[in-house]
VMD Tcl script that draws the C-alpha trace (Angstrom):
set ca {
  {2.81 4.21 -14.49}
  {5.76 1.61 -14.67}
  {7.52 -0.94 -13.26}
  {9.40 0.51 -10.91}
  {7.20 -0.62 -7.83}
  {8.15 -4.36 -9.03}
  {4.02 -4.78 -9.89}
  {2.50 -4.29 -6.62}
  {-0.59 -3.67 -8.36}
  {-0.94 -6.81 -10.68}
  {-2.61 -10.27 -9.64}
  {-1.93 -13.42 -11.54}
  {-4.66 -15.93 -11.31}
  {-3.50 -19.96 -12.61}
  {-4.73 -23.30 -11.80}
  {-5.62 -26.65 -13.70}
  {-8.41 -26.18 -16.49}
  {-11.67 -26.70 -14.94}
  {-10.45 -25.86 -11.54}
  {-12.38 -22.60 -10.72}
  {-10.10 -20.34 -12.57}
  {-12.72 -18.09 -14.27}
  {-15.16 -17.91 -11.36}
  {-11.97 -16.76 -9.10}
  {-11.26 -14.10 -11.77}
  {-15.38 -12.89 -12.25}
  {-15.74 -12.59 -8.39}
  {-12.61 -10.54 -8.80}
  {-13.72 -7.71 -11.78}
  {-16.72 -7.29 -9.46}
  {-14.30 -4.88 -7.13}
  {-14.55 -1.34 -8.35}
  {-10.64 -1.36 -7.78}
  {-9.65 -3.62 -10.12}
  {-10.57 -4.65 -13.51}
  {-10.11 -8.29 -14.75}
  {-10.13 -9.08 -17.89}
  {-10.18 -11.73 -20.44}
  {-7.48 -13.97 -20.72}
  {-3.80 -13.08 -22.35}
  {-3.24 -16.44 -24.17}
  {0.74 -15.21 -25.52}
  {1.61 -14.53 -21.60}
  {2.81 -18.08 -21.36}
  {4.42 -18.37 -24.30}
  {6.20 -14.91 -23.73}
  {7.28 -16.61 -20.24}
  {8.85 -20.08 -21.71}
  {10.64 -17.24 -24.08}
  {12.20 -15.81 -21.04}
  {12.64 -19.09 -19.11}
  {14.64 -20.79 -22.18}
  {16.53 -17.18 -22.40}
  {17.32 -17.31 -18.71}
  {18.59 -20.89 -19.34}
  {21.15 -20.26 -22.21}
  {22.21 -17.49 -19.92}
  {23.51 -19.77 -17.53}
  {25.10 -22.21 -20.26}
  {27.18 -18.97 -21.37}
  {25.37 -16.92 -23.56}
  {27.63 -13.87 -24.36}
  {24.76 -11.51 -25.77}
  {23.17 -10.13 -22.81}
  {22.49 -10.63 -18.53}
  {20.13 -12.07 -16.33}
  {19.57 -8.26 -15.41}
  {19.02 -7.00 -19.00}
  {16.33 -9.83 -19.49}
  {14.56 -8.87 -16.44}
  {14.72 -5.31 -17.47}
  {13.66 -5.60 -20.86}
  {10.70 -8.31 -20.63}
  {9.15 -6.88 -17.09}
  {9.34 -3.42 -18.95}
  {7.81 -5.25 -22.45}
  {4.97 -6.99 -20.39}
  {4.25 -4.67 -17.81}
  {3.57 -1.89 -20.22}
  {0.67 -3.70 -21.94}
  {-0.66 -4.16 -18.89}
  {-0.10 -0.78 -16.91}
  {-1.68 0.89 -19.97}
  {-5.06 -1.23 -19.36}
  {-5.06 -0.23 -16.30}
  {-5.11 3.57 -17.01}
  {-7.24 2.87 -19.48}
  {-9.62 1.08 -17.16}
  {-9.46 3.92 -14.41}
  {-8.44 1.52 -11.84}
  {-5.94 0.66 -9.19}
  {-5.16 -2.88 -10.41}
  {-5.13 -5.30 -12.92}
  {-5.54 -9.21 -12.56}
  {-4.99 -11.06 -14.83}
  {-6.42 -14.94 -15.26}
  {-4.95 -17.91 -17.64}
  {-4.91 -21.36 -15.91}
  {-1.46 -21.88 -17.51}
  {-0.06 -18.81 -15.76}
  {0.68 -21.44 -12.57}
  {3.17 -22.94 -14.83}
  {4.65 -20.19 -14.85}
  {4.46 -18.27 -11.23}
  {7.76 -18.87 -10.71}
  {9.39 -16.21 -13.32}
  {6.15 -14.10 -13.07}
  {7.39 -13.55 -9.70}
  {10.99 -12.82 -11.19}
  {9.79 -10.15 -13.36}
  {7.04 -8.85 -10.69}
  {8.30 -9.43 -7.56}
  {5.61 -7.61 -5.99}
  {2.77 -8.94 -7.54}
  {0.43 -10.77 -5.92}
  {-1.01 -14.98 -7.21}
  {-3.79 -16.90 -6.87}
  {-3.71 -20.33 -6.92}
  {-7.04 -22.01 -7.58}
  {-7.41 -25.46 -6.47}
  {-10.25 -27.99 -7.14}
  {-10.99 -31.71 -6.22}
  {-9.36 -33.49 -9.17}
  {-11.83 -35.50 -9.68}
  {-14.86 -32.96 -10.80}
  {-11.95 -31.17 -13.10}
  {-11.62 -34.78 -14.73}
  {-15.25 -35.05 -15.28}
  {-15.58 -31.58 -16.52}
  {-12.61 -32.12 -18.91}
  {-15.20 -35.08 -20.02}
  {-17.95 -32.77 -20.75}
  {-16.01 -30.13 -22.14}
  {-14.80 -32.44 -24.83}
  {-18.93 -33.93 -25.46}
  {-19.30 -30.21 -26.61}
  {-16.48 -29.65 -28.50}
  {-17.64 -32.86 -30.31}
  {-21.06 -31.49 -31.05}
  {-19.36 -27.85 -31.94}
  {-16.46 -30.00 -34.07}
  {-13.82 -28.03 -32.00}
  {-10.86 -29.51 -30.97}
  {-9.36 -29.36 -27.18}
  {-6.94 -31.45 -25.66}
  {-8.56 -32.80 -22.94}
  {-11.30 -35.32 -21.92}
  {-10.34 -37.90 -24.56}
  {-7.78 -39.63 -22.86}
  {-8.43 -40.15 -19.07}
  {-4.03 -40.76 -18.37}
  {-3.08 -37.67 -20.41}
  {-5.85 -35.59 -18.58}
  {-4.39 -37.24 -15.09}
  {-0.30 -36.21 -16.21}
  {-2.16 -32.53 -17.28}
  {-3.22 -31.97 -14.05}
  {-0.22 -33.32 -11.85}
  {2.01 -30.91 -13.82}
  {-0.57 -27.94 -12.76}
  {-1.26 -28.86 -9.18}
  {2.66 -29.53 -8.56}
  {3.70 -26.19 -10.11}
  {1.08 -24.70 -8.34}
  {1.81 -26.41 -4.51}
  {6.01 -26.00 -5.35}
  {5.17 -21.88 -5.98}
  {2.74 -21.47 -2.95}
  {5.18 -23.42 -0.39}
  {8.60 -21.10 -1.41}
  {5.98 -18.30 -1.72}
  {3.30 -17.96 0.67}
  {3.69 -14.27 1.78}
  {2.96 -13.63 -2.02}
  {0.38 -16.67 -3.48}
  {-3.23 -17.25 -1.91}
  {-5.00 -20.04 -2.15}
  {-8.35 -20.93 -3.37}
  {-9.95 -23.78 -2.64}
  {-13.29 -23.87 -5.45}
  {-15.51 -25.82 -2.94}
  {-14.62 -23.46 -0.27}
  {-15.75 -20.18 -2.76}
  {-18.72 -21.93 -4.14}
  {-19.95 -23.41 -0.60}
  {-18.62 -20.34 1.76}
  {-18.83 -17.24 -0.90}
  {-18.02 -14.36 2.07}
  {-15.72 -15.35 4.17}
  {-13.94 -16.57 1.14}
  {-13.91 -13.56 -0.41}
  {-13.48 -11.45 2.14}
  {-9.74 -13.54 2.85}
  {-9.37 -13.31 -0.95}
  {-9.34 -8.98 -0.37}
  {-7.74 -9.56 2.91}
  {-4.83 -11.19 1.02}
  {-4.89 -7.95 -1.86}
  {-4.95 -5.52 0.35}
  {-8.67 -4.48 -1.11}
  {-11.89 -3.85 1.16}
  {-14.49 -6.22 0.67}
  {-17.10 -5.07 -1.27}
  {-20.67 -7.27 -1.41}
  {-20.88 -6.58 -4.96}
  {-18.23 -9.30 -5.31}
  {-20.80 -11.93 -4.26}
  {-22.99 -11.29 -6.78}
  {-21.53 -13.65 -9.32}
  {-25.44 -13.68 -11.24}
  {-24.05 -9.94 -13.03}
  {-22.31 -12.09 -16.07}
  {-24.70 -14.24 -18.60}
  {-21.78 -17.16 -18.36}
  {-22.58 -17.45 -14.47}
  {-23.51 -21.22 -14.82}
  {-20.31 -21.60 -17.25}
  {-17.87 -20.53 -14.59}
  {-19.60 -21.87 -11.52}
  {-19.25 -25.10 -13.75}
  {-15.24 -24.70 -13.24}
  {-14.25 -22.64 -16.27}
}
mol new
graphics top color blue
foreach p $ca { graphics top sphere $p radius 0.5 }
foreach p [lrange $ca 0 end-1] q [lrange $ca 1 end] { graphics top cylinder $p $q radius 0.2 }
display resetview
């Protein structure tokens, strides 16, 4: 498997923290087509690599073209994840890191036919749930960003929801969107536009959310 179909069969799942993200990506794995797994924390990073790349390009960078970068990181990234998916015995691989919305834009550069999810979810229960997360971390002494300061938390998720709107505006052939309260109130006819959108029949098994132990966790807005 490579590249050469431009990623038809990846999906890249972003939104805010707290909006949904995980529960978008469990109803997902639940498709027999398609395995989503855990989240690939050095995909942004890899992506501001490219981004900053792509930028000295323009200033006159003699070393190489916006054609050899494309080549050589859609090859580099697309490997990992064309290997998981023979691995995995499936059609298609999605996968899910709220940050990834930051970066749809040269995802799409890299993938052009790849498919996004945007998740979207009332701002106001992520900023409450950025509240609790950081009560826990407290108790567990971890440290996270988010929930201590309510302004930062605001600018955090302006920055997602803008990158996020921008992308599915100049790209709505390619980037569905999810709106949590519609998934957790309206679970089939959700879904069912969600495999609509991926070209993937509907299976019920994708309603049954209750398969995973952190059910609660991601109904919660992981």
């Amino acid at each position: 498997m490579s590249n050469s179909d431009g990623g038809r069969n990846l999906i890249f799942v972003g939104g805010a923290p707290r909006s949904g993200t995980s529960l978008v990506q469990k109803v997902i794995n639940l498709h027999p087509a398609i395995y989503a797994g855990p989240e690939f924390e050095h995909l942004y990073r890899l992506l501001k690599c490219y981004r900053a790349m792509k930028n000295q390009n323009r200033s006159g960078s003699n070393y190489y073209s916006a054609e050899l970068l494309i080549e050589q990181y859609s090859r580099f990234i697309g490997e990992i994840f064309f290997r998981k998916i023979e691995t995995e015995k499936v059609d298609i691989l999605s996968e899910k890191t709220p940050t990834n919305v930051l970066v749809f834009e040269e995802l799409c550069e890299l993938f052009p036919a790849a498919r996004f999810i945007f998740v979207v979810r009332d701002p106001r229960d992520s900023i409450v749930s950025f509240r609790d997360v950081a009560a826990r971390q407290e108790r567990t002494k971890k440290n996270r960003n988010i929930g201590r300061n309510l302004f930062s938390d605001l600018s955090r998720l302006r920055q997602f929801l803008e990158a996020g709107e921008t992308f599915h505006k100049n790209h709505h052939d390619a980037c569905f969107l999810v709106i949590y309260e519609d998934l957790v109130a309206h679970p089939e006819p959700t879904i069912r536009q969600l495999c609509s959108f991926l070209d993937v029949e509907f299976h019920p098994d994708m309603l049954d959310t209750a398969r995973s132990d952190d059910t609660s966790a991601a109904i919660a807005g992981g």
